[in-house]
C-alpha positions as CSV (number, residue, x, y, z in Angstrom):
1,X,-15.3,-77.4,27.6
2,X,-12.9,-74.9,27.9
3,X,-9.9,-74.5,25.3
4,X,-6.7,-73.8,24.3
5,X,-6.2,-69.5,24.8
6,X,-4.0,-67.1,23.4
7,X,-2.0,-65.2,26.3
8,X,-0.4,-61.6,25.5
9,X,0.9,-59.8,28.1
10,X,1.8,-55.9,27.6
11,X,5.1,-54.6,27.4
12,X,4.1,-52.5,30.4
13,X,3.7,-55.3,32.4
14,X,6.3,-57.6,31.7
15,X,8.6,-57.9,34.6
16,X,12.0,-58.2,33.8
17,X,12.9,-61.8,34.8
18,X,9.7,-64.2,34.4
19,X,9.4,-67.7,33.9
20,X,6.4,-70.1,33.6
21,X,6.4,-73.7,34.6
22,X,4.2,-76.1,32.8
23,X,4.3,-79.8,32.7
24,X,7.4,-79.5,35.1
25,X,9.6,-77.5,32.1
26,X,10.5,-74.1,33.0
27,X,10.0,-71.5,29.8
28,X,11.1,-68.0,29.0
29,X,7.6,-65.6,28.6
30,X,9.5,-62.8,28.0
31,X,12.3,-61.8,25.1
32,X,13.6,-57.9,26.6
33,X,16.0,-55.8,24.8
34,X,15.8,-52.9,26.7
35,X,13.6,-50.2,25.8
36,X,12.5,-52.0,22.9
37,X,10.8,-54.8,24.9
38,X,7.2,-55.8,23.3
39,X,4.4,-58.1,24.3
40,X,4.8,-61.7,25.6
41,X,2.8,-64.4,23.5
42,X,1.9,-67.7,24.5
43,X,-0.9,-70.6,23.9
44,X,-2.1,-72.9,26.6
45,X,-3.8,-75.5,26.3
46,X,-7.7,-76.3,27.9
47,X,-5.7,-77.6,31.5
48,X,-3.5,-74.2,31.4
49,X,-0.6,-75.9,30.1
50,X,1.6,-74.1,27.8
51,X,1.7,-75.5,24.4
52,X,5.5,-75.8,24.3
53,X,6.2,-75.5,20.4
54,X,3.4,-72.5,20.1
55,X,5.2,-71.2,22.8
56,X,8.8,-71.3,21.4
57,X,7.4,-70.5,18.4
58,X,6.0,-66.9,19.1
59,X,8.8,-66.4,21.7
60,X,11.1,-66.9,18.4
61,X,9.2,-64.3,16.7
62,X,8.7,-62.2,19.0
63,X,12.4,-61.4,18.9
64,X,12.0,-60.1,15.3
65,X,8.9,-57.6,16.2
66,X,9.9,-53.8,15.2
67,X,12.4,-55.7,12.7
68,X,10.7,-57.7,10.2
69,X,7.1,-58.4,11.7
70,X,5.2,-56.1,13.8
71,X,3.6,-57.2,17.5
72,X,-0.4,-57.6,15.7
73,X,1.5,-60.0,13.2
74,X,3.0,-61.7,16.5
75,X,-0.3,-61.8,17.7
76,X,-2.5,-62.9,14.4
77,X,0.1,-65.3,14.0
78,X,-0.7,-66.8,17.3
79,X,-4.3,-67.0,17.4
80,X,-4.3,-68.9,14.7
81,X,-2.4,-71.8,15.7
82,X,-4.6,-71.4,18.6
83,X,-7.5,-72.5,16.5
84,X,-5.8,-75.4,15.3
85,X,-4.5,-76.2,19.1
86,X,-8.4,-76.0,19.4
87,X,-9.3,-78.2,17.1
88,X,-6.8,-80.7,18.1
89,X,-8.2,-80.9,22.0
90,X,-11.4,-81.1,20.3
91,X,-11.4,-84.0,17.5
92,X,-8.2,-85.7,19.0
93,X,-7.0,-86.8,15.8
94,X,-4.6,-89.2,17.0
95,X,-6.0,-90.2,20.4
96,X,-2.9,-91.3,22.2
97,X,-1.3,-88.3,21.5
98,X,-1.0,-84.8,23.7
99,X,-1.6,-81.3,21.7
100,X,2.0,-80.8,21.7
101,X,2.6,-84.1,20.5
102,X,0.1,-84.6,17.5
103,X,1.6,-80.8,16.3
104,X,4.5,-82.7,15.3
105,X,2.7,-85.6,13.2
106,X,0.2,-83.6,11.4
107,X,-0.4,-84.5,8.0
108,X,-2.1,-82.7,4.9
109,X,-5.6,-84.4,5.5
110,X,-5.1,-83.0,9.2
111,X,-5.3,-79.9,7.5
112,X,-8.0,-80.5,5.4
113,X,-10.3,-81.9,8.2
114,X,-9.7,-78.9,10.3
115,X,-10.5,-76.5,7.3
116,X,-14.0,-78.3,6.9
117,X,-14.5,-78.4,11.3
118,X,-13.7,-74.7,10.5
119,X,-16.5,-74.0,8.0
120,X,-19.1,-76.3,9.3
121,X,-18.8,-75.7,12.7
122,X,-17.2,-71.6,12.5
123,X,-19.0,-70.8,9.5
124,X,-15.2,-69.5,8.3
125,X,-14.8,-68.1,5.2
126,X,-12.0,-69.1,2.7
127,X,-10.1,-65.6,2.8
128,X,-10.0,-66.2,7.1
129,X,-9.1,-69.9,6.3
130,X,-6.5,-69.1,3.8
131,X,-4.5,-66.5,6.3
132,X,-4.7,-69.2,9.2
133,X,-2.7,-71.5,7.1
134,X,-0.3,-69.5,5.9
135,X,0.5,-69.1,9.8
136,X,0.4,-72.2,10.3
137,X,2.3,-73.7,7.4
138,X,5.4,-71.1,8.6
139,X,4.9,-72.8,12.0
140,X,5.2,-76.4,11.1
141,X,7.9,-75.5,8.6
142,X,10.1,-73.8,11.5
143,X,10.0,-77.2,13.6
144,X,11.6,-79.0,10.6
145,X,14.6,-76.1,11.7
146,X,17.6,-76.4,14.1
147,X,16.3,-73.6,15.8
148,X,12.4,-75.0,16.2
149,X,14.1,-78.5,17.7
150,X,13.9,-80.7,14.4
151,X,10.4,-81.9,15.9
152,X,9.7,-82.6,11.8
153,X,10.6,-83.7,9.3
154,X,10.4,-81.8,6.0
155,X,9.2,-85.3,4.2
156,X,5.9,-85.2,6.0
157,X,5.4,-81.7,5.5
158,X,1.1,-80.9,4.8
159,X,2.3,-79.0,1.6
160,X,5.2,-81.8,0.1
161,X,8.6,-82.0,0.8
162,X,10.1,-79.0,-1.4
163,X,6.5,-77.0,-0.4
164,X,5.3,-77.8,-3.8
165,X,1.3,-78.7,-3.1
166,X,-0.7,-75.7,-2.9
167,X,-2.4,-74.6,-0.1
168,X,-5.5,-76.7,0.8
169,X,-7.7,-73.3,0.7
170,X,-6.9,-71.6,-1.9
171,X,-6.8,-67.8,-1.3
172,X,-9.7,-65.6,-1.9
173,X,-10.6,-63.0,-5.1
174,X,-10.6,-60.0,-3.6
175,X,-14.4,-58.6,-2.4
176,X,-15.6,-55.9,-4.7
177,X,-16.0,-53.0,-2.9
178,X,-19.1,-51.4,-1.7
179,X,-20.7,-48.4,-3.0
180,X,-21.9,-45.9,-0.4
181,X,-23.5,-42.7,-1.2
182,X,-23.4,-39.5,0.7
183,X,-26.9,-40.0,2.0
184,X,-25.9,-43.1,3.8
185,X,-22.8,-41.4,5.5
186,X,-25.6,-38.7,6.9
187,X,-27.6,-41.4,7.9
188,X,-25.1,-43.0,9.8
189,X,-23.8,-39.8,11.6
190,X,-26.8,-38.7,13.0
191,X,-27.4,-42.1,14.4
192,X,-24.1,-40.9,16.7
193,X,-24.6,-39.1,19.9
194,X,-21.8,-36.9,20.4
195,X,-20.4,-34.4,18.1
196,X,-16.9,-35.9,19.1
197,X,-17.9,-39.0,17.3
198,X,-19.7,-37.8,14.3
199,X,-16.4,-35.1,13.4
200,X,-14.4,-38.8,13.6
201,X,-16.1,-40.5,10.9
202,X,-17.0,-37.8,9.3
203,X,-12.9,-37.0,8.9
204,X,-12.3,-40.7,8.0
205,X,-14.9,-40.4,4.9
206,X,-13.2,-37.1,3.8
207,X,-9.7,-38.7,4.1
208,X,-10.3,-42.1,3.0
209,X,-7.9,-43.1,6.5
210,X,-7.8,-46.2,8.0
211,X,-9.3,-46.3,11.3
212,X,-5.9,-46.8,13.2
213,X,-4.9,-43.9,11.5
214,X,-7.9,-41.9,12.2
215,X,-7.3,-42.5,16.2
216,X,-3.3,-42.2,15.8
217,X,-3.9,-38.4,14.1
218,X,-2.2,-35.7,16.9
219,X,-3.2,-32.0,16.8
220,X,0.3,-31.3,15.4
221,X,-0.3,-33.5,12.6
222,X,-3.2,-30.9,11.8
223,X,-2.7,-28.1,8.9
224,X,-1.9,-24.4,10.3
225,X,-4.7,-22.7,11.4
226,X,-4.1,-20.2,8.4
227,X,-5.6,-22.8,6.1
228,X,-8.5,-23.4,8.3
229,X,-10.4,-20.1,6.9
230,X,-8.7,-19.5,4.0
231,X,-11.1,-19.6,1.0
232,X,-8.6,-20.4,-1.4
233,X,-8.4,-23.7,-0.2
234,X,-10.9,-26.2,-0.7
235,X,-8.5,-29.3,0.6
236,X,-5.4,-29.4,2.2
237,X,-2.4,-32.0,2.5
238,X,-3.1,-33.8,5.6
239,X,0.3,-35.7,6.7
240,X,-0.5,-38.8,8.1
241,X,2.0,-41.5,10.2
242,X,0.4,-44.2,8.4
243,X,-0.2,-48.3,10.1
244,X,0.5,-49.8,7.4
245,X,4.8,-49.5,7.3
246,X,6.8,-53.0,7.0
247,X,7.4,-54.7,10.8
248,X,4.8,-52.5,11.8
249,X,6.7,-49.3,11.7
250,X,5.1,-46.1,10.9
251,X,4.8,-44.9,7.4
252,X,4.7,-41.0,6.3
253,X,2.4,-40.5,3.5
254,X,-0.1,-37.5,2.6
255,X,-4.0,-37.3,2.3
256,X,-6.1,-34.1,1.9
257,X,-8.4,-32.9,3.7
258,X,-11.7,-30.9,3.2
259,X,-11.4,-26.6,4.9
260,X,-14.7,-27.8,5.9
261,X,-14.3,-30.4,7.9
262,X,-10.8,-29.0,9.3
263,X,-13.6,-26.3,10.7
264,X,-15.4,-29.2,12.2
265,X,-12.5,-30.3,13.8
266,X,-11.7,-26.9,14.8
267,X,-14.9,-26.5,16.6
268,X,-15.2,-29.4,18.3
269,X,-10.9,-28.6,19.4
270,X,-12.9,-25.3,21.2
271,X,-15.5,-27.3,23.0
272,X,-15.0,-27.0,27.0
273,X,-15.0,-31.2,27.1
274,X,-12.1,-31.4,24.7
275,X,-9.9,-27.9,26.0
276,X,-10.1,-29.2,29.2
277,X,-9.4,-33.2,28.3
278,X,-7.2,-33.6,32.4
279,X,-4.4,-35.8,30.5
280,X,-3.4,-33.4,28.9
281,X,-2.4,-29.7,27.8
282,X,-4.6,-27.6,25.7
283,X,-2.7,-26.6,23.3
284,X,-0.2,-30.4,23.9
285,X,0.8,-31.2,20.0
286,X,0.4,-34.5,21.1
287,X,-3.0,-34.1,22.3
288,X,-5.0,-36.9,20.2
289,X,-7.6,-35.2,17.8
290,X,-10.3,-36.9,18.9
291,X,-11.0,-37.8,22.5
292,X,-13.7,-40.1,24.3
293,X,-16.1,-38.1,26.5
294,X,-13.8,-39.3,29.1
295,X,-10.8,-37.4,27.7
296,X,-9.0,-40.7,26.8
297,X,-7.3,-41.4,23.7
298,X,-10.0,-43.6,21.1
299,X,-9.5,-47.5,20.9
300,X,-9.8,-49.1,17.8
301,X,-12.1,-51.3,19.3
302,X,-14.0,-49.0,21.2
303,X,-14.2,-46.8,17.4
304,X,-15.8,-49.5,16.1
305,X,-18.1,-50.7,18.4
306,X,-19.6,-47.4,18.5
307,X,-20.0,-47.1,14.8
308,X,-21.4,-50.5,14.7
309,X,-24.0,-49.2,17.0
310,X,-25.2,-46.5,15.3
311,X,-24.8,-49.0,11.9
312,X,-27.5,-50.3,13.5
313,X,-29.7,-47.4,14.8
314,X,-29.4,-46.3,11.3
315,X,-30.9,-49.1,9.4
316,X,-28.4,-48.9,6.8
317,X,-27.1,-52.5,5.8
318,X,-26.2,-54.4,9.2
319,X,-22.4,-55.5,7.5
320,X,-21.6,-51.8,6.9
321,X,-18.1,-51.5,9.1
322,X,-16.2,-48.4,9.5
323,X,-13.6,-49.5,6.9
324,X,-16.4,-49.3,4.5
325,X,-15.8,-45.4,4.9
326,X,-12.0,-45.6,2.4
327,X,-14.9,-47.4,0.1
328,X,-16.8,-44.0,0.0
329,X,-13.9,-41.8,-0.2
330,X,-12.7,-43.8,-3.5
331,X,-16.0,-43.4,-5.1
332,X,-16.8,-40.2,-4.1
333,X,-13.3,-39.2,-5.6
334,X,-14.2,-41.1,-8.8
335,X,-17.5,-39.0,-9.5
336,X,-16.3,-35.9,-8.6
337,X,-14.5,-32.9,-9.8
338,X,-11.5,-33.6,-8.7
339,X,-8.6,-34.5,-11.3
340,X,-8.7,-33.7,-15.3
341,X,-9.3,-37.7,-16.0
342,X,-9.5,-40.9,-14.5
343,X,-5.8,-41.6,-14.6
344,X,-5.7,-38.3,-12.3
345,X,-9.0,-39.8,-10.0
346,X,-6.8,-43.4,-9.6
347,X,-3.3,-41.4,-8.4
348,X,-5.3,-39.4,-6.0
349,X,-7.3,-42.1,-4.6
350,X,-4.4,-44.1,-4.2
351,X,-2.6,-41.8,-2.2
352,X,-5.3,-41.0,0.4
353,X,-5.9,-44.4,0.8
354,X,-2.1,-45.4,1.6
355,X,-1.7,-47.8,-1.4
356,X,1.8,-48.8,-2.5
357,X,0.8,-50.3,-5.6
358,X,-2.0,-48.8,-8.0
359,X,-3.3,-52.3,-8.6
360,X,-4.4,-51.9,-4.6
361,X,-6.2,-49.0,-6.0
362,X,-7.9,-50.4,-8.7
363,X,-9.7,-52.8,-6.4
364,X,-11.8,-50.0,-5.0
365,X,-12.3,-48.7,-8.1
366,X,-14.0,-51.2,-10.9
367,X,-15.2,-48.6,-12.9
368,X,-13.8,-48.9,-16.6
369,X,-12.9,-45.1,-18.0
370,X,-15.4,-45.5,-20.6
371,X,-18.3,-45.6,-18.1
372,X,-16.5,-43.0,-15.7
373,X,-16.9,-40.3,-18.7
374,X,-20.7,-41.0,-19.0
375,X,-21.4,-40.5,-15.2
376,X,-18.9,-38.0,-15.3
377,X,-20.7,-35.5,-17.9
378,X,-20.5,-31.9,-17.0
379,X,-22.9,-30.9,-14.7
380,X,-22.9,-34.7,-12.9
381,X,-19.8,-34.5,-11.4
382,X,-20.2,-33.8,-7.3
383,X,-18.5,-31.3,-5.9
384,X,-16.3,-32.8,-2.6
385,X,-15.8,-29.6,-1.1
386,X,-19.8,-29.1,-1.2
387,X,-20.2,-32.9,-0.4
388,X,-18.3,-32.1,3.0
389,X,-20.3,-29.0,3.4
390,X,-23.5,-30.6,3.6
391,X,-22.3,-33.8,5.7
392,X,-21.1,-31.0,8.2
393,X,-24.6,-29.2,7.8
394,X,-26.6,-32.1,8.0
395,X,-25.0,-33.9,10.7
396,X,-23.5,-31.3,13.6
397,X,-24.5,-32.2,16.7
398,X,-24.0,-29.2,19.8
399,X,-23.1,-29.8,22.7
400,X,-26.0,-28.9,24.5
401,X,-27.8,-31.8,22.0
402,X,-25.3,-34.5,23.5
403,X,-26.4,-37.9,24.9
404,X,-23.6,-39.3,25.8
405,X,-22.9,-39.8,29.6
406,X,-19.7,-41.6,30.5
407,X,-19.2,-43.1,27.4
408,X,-22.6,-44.2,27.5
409,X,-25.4,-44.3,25.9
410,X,-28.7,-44.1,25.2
411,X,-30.1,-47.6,22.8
């Protein structure tokens, strides 16, 4: 059976007068204000008809996007009352009733029975659970308003009429993070098959950066070349536009960087496959550090399907993801020589990861002081800048030793 889908067209494609007609009722796909026009969302339902209140829903939001949500936020948002669209077509709690129609009359043990189809069907957890219902709470709340149509009534709100039941999934402790050792990291490198790819994760381990930001880094956003050499510098500031600002806008904010793997970088910047990338100049500022073998900017996606991949080639645990990588920066910080105490060790780990609050911080780092000094003793402590030495040792790949072929490769 097929079901309900999520629609998003891009901005890029969005002509400037469209309509859709569904059940007879004409509706606006796209909101335009000029340049600033994003992506169109919508939700249809297993026949192809729009799901009017999802639809008017994200169309409402979608006029906020760059303001006080960003376009993924739009589109998380929209997914998830796409699974509960889902589950609607598929359990038809109230059988006389279309999609559209039961969305109005759902009650608390709606919610509740479509949490438990979730985890015995979906095998959901209760963090993924607890973030679809937050969505979805905001979306039945706004047809209670004037401007969602008054479709319901605040009285038979799921969570009580002043919002004063809890959630029914309660949201999740936050996982304790992994740690990965240096050994692993090599491991997972060489299990890469161009040097292109290798320098990439290899940079996010040494700068503790979020994958988006790790594909968003330019060749401006580099350190001078001065640095690159300079043996007075072990690490440099690395100035980062971060993914993590409110409504999706950028956020400045500083890493460091290892001089050894800005020589990595530097390296694979002199290869023939990246100096010669067709879209785009060779010395373009806005040249993307890292390129595909076809000279195309990286895709999250595509970033971490590779890694995945060579997760797997590796035979390093199968749930390693490339966001386990910050995980490794903060610990490799923690039991290193860098800072005079732990205080020092949080503040720095907590700006290269991008944290606003320290309490983020101390997530990744569940270490208490008193056992930090013990593994910390003189002589114990790891040296980063020697760490990224031998990553870069270890795991360079030349070109010549490539076996990538069109973005290809081999199994």
């Amino acid at each position: 059976m097929n079901l309900s889908k999520t629609i998003r067209i891009p901005k890029s494609e969005i002509p400037a007068h469209l309509t859709i007609e569904s059940n007879g009722d004409t509706l606006p796909l796209a909101y335009l204000k000029g340049r600033n026009a994003s992506a169109v969302f919508s939700v249809v339902d297993s026949d192809g008809d729009i799901i009017k209140h999802a639809h008017r829903w994200l169309h409402h939001l979608s006029a906020s996007i760059g303001i006080s949500v960003s376009e993924k936020t739009v589109e998380q948002y929209g997914n998830s009352v796409r699974y509960l669209c889902n589950w609607i077509e598929l359990e038809k709690p109230y059988k006389n009733l279309k999609v559209n129609e039961t969305l109005e009359v759902l009650s608390r043990k709606d919610i509740t029975n479509w949490h438990n189809h979730s985890k015995d069907f979906r095998n959901t957890g209760n963090t993924t659970l607890h973030a679809r219902e937050v969505a979805v709470k905001l979306f039945l709340t706004w047809l209670t308003t004037l401007d969602g149509g008054k479709h319901r009534g605040l009285i038979n709100s799921p969570w009580g009429r002043d919002n004063n039941l809890p959630y029914v999934i309660k949201k999740g402790a936050p996982r304790s993070p992994k740690h990965i050792t240096s050994d692993e990291i090599i491991s997972i490198l060489k299990s890469l098959h161009s040097e292109c790819e290798r320098c990439m994760f290899h940079t996010q381990y040494d700068t503790g950066l979020r994958i988006s930001e790790l594909l968003s880094l330019r060749s401006g956003d580099l350190p001078p070349q001065s640095m690159y050499q300079d043996q007075n510098f072990e690490f440099v500031p690395l100035y980062i536009q971060g993914s993590k600002g409110r409504a999706g806008q950028a956020k400045e904010r500083i890493s460091v960087i290892s001089r050894a793997v800005l020589n990595r970088i530097r390296k694979y910047h002199s290869t023939l496959e990246y100096r010669t990338a067709a879209a785009w100049r060779i010395n373009d500022p806005d040249k993307p550090v890292f390129l595909t073998s076809n000279g195309l900017k990286w895709s999250v996606r595509n970033a971490q399907k590779q890694f995945k991949a060579a997760v797997r080639r590796s035979g390093v645990s199968d749930d390693f993801s490339s966001h386990w990588m910050r995980h490794g920066t903060a610990f490799s910080v923690l039991t290193s020589n860098i800072g005079k105490d732990y205080q020092d060790k949080i503040l720095t780990i907590k700006s290269m990861l991008g944290h606003a609050n320290v309490r983020t911080t101390e997530i990744y780092t569940q270490i208490s002081p008193a056992i930090l000094s013990k593994l910390n003793t003189e002589g114990q402590k790891q040296n980063r800048f020697a760490e990224a030495g031998r990553i870069r040792s270890e795991t360079y790949l030349p070109p010549l030793k490539h076996q990538e072929k069109r973005g290809k490769y081999d199994r």
